[in-house]
C-alpha positions as CSV (number, residue, x, y, z in Angstrom):
1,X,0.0,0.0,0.0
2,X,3.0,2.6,1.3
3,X,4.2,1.7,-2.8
4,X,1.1,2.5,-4.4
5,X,0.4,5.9,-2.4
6,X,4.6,6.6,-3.4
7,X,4.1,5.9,-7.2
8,X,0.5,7.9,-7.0
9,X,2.6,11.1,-5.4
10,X,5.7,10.6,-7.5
11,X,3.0,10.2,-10.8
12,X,1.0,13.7,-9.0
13,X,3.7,15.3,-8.8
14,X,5.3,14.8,-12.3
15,X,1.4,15.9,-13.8
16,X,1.8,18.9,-12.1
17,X,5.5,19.5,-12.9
18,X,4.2,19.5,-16.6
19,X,2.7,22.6,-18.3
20,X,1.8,22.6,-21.7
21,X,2.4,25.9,-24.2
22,X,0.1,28.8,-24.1
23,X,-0.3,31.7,-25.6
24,X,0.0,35.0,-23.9
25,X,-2.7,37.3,-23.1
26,X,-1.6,40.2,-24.8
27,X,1.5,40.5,-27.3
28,X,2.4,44.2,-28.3
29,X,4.8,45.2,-31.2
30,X,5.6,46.1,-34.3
31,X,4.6,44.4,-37.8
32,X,6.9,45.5,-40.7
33,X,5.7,44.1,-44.2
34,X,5.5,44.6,-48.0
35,X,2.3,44.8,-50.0
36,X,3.4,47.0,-53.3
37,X,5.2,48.9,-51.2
38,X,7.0,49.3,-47.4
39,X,4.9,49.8,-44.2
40,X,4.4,49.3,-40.2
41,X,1.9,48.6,-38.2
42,X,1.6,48.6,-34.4
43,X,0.4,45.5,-34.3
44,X,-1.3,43.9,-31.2
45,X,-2.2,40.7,-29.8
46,X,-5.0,39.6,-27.5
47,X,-6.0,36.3,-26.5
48,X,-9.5,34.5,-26.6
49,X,-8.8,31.0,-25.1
50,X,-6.5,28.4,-25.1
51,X,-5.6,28.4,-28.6
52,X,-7.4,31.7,-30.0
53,X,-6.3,35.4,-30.4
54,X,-7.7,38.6,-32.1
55,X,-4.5,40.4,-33.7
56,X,-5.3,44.3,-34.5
57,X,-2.3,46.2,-36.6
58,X,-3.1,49.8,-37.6
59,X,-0.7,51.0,-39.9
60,X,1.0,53.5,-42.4
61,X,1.6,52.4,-46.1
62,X,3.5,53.9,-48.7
63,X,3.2,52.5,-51.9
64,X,4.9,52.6,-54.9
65,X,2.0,51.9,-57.6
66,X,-1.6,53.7,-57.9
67,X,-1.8,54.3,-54.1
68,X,0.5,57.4,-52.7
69,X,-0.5,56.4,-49.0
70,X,-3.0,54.8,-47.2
71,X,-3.8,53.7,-43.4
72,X,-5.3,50.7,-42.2
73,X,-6.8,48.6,-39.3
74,X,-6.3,44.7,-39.8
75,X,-8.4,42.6,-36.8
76,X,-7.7,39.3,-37.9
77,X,-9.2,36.2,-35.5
78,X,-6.2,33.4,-35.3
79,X,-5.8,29.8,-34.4
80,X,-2.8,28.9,-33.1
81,X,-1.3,25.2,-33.7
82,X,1.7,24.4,-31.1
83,X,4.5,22.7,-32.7
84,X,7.9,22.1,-30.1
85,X,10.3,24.1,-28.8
86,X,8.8,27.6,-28.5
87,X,7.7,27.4,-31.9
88,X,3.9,27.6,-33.2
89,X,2.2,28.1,-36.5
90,X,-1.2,29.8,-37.0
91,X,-3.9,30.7,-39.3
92,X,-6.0,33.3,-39.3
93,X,-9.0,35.4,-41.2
94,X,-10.3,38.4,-40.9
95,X,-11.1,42.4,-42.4
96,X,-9.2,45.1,-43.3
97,X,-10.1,49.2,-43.0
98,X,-8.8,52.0,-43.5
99,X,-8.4,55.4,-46.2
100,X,-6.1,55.6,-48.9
101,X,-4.5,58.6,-51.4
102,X,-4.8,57.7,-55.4
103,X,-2.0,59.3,-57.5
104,X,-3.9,58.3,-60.6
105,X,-7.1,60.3,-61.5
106,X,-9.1,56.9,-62.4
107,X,-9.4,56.6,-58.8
108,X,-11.4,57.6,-56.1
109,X,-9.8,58.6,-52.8
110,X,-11.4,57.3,-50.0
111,X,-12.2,54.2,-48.2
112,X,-11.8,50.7,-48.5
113,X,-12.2,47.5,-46.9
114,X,-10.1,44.3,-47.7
115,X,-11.0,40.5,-46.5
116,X,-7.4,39.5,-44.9
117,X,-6.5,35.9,-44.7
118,X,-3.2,35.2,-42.5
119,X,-1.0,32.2,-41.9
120,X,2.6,32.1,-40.6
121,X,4.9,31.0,-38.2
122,X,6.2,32.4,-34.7
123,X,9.0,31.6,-32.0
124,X,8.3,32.3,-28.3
125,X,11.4,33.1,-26.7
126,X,11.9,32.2,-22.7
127,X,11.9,35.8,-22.6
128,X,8.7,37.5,-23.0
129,X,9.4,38.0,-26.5
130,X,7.6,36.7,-30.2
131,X,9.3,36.9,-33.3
132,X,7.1,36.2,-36.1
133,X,6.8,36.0,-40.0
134,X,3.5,35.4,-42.1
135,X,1.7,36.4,-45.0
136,X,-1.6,38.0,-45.4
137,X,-3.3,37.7,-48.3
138,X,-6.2,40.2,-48.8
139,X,-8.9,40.6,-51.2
140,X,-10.4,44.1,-52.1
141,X,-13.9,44.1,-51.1
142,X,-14.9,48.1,-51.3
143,X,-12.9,50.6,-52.6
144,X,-9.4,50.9,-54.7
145,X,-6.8,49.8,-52.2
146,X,-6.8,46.2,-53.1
147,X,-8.6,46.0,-56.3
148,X,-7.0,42.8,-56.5
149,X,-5.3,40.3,-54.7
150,X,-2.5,41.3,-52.8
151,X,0.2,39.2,-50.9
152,X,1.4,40.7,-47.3
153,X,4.6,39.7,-46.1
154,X,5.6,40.4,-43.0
155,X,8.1,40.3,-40.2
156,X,6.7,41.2,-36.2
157,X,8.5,41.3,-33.1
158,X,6.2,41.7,-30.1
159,X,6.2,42.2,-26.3
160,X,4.0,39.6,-24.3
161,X,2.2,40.4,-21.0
């Protein structure tokens, strides 16, 4: 009996020794991408549940083609996949706001709204720091900004708390 209440505390106290990944509640930083052009966004990073964030990134664009500037406000909803070692992969969807400048006449200034997708990959340091790289595809829905489909490609390094 002594044997079988030793192995069920030495078995407790291994369970409880064990933590699994998580995610952080919040994550604030920087996201500094391409789409036709170069741009940052203060990008930040709340958490639903377990394995569930919202991202927000409001940003400055400057593009090189049709558009001379524009701002945006991305809130993509993300599922996060653990892999090992601090490292995690997630996918995510989501719309995109903002106002942009037209150098071309055949455009309308104005507003616009984009459908994002976004998948990509992150490392979470020991320290509470996320490096991260993904790409956002997003889809014009209303207005000039993304009359097309445009391919976002990003690096973000973010503070957790």
């Amino acid at each position: 009996m002594k044997k079988l209440i030793l192995l069920f505390a030495a078995l407790f106290s291994f369970v409880l020794s064990i933590h699994s990944q998580d995610i952080a509640d919040s994550a604030l930083g920087l996201r500094i991408g391409d789409i036709d052009g170069f741009g940052a966004e203060i990008s930040y990073q709340k958490k639903i549940s377990y394995t569930n964030r919202l991202e927000f990134d409001l940003g400055f664009r400057k593009l090189q083609e049709d558009v001379n500037n524009a701002y945006k406000l991305s809130v993509i909803y993300q599922w996060v996949m653990f892999v090992e070692g601090g490292f995690n992969w997630y996918l995510g969807a989501g719309l995109g706001f903002g106002s942009g400048e037209y150098r071309k006449s055949i455009y309308q200034d104005g507003l616009f709204v984009n459908a994002d997708v976004n998948i990509g990959f992150e490392y979470d340091f020991s320290a509470p720091i996320l490096i991260s790289i993904d790409l956002r595809p997003e889809i014009g829905v209303i207005g000039n900004y993304g009359k097309d489909t445009d391919l976002d490609l990003a690096v973000s390094i973010r503070y957790q708390f």
